[in-house]
N, C-alpha and C positions, 0 to 999 in steps of 0.2 A: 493249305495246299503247298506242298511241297514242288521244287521244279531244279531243273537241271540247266544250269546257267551256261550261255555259250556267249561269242564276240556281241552278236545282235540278236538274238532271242533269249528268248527262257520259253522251258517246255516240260510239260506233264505227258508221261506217255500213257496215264489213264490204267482202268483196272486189266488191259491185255482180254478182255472180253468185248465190250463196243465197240462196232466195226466202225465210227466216226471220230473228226478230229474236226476242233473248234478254234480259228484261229482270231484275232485282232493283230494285224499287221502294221498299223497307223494308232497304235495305243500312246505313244511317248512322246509330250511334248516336245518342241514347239508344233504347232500344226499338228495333232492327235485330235484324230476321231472320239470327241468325249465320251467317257462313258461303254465304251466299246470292249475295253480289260473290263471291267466289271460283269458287263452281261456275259462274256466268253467264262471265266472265272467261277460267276455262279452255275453255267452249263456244267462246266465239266464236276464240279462239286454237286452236281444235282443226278446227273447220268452216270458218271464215272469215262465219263469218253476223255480221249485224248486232247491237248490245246497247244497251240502254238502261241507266244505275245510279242512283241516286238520289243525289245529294251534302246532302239536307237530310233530316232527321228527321223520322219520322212526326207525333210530336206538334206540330211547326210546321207541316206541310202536309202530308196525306195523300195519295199518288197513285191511289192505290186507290180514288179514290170520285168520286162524281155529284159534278160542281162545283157549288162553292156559294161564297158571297163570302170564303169564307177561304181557299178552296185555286184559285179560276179561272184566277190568270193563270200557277200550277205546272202544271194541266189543260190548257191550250192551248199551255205549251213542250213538254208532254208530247205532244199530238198534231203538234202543227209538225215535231215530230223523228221521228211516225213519217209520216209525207207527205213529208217529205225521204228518208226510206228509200225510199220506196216509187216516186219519184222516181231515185232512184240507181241503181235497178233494174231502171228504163223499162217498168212493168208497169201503169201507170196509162191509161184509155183516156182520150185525148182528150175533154175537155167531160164525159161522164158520169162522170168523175172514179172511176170503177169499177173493180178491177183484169181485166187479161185472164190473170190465171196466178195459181194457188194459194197462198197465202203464209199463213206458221206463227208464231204466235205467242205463244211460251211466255212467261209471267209467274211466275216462282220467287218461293217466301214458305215463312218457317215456323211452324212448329205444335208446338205442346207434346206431348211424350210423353203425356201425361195422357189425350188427346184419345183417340188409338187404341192406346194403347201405343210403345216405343220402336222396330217396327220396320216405319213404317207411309209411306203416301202416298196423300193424296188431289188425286183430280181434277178439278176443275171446269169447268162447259163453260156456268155460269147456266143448268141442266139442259135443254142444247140451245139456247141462245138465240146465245154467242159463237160455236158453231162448226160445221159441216157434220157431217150424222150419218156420211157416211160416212168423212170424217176420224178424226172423234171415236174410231167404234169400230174405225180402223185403228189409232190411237195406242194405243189401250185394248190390243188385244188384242198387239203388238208391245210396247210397256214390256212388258206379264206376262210375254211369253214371253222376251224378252230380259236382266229383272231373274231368273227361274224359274235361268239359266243361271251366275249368277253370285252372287247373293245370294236362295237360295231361302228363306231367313228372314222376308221381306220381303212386306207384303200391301198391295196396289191399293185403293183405295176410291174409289167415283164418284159425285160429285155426291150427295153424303149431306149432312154438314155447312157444310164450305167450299167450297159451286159456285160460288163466287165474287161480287164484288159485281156489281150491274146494268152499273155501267159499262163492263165489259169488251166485254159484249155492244155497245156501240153504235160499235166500231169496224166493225162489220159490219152491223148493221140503223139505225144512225143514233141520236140521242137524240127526235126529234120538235121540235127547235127549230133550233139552227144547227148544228148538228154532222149533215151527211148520214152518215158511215161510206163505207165502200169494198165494199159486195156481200158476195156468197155466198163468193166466193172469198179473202176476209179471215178467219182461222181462229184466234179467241184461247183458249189455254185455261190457265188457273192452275194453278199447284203444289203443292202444300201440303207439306210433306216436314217429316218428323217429327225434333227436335233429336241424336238418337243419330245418325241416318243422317249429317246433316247433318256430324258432327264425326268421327264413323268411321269411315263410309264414302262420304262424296266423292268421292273419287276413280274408285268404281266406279258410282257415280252419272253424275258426269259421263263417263266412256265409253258409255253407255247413254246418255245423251241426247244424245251427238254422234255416233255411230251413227243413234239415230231421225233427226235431222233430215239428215243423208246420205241416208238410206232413203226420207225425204219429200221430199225433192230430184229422186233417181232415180223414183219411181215416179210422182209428181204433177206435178211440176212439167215436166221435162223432155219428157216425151212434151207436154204443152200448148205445149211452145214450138215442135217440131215440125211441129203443125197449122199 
């Protein structure tokens, strides 16, 4: 996998056909979400969708959050690379800067066993604010049934604890100063995935989520391209 190295990321913009982008934001020690580059990694090696990784540490600059003077100019390499994606993709409508076709965007992080136990995963959506309800509960109800099939041990949680911070959301509704967002059709939602999963079962983790985003390709996106 090749990637294009900036200040605080490194980035694949994918085959320019997969309307998704896979990120781990919290990949780089100290304090990295384990395990997290790996599963985003093998997605995008498995789909061909886009990835975003984080090459600096949380505790020097969080990407996960509403900019503020210690992390802004890590928040605007971070949005420039995903408007390049989206760009690469030629999904963006002229001037209204709006997408014309559905696009996925997972945000991978982890979570302490502690939280829900070791055999757990939540999802957040900033309870409806990142992502279209009727995505939301396509993705919802496809992980259960697809995780059901392989790791039935395994329990969904939504939008309980970690719905994610606010900033996800304003890839889609804007932040209300300079950052418009991309419309309805920009679709973020976090991860949360619990450290056992994360070390154990990876593997069938990531088939499961390069399966869904195949399935959000075929069912959403392509018929849009169609029209």
């Amino acid at each position: 996998m090749k990637y294009i190295q900036r200040d605080y990321i490194k980035y694949n913009l994918g085959n320019g056909y997969m309307c998704s982008l896979v990120e781990a934001l919290h990949a780089t020690p100290p304090a990295a979400d384990i395990f997290t580059k790996q599963i985003v990694e093998e997605i995008m090696e498995s789909t061909g969708c886009a990835g975003i990784i984080s090459t600096v540490s949380r505790k020097l600059v969080d990407l996960n959050r509403i900019p503020n003077e210690d992390n802004a100019k890590a928040i605007m390499e971070h949005r420039n690379v995903l408007k390049e994606t989206l760009e690469f993709l030629n999904i963006l409508k002229p001037i209204q800067n709006q997408l014309n076709h559905p696009f996925l965007h997972l945000s991978f992080h982890g979570m302490k066993d502690e939280h829900y136990g070791p055999f757990a995963i939540e999802i957040g959506t900033v309870k409806g604010e990142s992502c279209s309800p009727e995505i939301s509960d396509w993705v919802e109800d496809t992980l259960t049934r697809k995780t059901k099939e392989v790791l039935p041990n395994i329990s969904f949680i939504f939008n309980r604890k970690f719905i994610g911070n606010p900033s996800i959301s304003f890839h889609r509704v804007g932040d209300k100063k300079d950052y418009q967002g991309y419309g309805s059709n920009f679709n973020t939602i976090q991860i949360e995935i619990s450290k056992t999963i994360r070390k154990e079962y990876r593997f069938q983790i990531i088939k499961i989520f390069t399966e869904t985003i195949k399935e959000f390709q075929e069912k959403f996106v392509n018929p849009s391209r169609s029209n």
